[in-house]
ChimeraX commands (.cxc) that place a marker at each C-alpha (Angstrom):
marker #1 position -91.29,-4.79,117.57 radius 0.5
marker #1 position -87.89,-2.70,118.71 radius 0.5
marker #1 position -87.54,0.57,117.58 radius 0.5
marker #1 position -84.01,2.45,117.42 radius 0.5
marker #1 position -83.85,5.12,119.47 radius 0.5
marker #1 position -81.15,7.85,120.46 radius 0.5
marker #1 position -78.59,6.92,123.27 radius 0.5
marker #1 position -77.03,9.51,125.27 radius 0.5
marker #1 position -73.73,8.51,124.10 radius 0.5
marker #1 position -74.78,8.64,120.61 radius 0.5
marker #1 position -75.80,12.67,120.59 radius 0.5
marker #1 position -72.63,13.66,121.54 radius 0.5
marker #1 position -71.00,16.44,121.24 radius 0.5
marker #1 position -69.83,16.89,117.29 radius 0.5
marker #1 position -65.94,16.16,117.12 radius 0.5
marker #1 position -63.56,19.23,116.75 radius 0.5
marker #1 position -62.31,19.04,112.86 radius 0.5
marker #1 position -58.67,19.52,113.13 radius 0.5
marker #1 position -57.36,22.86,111.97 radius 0.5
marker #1 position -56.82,23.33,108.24 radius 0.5
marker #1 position -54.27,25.48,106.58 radius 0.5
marker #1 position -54.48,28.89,108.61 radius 0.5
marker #1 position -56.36,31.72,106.89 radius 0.5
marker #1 position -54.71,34.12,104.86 radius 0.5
marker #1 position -56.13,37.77,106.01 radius 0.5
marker #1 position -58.47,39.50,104.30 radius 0.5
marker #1 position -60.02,42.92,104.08 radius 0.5
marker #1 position -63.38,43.76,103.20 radius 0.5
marker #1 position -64.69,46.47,101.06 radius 0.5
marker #1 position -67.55,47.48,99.11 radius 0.5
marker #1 position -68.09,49.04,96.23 radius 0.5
marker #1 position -71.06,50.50,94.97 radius 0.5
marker #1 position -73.85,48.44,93.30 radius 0.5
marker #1 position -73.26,49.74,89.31 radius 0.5
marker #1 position -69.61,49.04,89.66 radius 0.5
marker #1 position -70.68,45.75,90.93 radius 0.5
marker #1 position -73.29,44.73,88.57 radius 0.5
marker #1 position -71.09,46.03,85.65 radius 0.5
marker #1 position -68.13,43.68,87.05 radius 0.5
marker #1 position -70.21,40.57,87.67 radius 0.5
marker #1 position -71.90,40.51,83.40 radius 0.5
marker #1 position -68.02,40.87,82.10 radius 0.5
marker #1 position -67.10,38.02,84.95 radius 0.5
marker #1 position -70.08,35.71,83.48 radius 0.5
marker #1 position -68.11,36.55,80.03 radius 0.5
marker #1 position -65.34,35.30,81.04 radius 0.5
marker #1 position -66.78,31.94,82.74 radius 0.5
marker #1 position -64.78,33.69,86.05 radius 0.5
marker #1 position -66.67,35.37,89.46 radius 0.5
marker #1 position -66.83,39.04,90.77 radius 0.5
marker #1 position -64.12,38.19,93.13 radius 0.5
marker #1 position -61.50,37.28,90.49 radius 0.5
marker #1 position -62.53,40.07,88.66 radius 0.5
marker #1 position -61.71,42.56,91.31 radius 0.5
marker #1 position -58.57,41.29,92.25 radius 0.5
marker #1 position -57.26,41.75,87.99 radius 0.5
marker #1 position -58.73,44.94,88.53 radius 0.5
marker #1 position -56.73,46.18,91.57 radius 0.5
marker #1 position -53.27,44.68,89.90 radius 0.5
marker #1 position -54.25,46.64,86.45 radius 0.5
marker #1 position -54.33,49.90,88.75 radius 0.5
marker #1 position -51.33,48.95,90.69 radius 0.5
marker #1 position -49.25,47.82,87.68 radius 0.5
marker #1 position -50.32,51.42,85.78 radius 0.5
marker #1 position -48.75,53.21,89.30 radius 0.5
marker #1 position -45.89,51.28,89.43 radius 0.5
marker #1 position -46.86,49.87,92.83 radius 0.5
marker #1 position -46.99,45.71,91.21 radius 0.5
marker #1 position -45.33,43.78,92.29 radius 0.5
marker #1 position -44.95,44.98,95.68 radius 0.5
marker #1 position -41.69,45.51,96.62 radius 0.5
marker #1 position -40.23,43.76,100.09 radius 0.5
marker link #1:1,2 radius 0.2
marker link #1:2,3 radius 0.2
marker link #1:3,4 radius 0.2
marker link #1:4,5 radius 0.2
marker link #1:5,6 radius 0.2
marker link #1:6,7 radius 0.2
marker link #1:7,8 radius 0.2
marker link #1:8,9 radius 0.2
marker link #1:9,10 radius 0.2
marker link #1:10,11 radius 0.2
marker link #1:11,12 radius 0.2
marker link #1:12,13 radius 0.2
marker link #1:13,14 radius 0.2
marker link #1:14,15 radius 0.2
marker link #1:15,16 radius 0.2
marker link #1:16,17 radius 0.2
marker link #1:17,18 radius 0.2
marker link #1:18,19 radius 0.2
marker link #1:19,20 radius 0.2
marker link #1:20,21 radius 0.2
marker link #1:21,22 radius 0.2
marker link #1:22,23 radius 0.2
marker link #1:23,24 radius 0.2
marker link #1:24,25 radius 0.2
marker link #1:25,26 radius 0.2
marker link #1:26,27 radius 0.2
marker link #1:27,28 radius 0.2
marker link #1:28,29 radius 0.2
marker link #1:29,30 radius 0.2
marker link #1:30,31 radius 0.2
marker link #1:31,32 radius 0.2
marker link #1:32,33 radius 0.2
marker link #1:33,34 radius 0.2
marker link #1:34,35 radius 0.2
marker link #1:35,36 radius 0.2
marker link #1:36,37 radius 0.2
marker link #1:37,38 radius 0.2
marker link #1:38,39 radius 0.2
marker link #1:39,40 radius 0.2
marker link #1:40,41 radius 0.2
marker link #1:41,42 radius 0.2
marker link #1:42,43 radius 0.2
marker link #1:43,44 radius 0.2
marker link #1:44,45 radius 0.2
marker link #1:45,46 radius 0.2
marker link #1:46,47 radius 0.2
marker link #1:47,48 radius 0.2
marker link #1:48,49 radius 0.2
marker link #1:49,50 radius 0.2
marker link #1:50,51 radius 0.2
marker link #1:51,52 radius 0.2
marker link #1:52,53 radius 0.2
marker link #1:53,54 radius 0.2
marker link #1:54,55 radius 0.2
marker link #1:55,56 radius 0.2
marker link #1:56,57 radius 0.2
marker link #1:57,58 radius 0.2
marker link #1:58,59 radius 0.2
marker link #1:59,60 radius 0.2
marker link #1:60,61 radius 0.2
marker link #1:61,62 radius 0.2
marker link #1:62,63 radius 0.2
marker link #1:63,64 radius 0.2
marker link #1:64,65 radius 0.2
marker link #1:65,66 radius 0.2
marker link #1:66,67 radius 0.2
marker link #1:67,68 radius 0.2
marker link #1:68,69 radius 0.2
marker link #1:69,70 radius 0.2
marker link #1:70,71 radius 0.2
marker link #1:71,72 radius 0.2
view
């Protein structure tokens, strides 16, 4: 009876993944749990996620300050 077992070779190291596209930078904030729970049942709505819903939210308060689009 043979049984398989694990070569040296075989439990190699895993193999690098090349690089994908390069990471666009991001910045991390929090906001306060209401806000957030408030966000997330109008995102569920609207079939979208908290994330999305943020980032309308942030271009509705730039747009009403004139600051969107940015200008370069």
């Amino acid at each position: 009876m043979s049984t398989a077992t694990a070569t040296l070779p075989s439990m190699g190291k895993r193999k690098q993944q090349p690089d994908k596209s390069p990471q666009k930078p991001r910045k991390l904030v929090g906001i306060p749990p209401r806000i957030a729970a408030a966000m997330e049942e109008v995102a569920e709505s609207r079939e979208t996620t908290l994330t999305e819903m943020v980032k309308v939210a942030c271009i509705d308060f730039l747009v009403k300050h004139d600051r969107w689009p940015p200008r370069s």
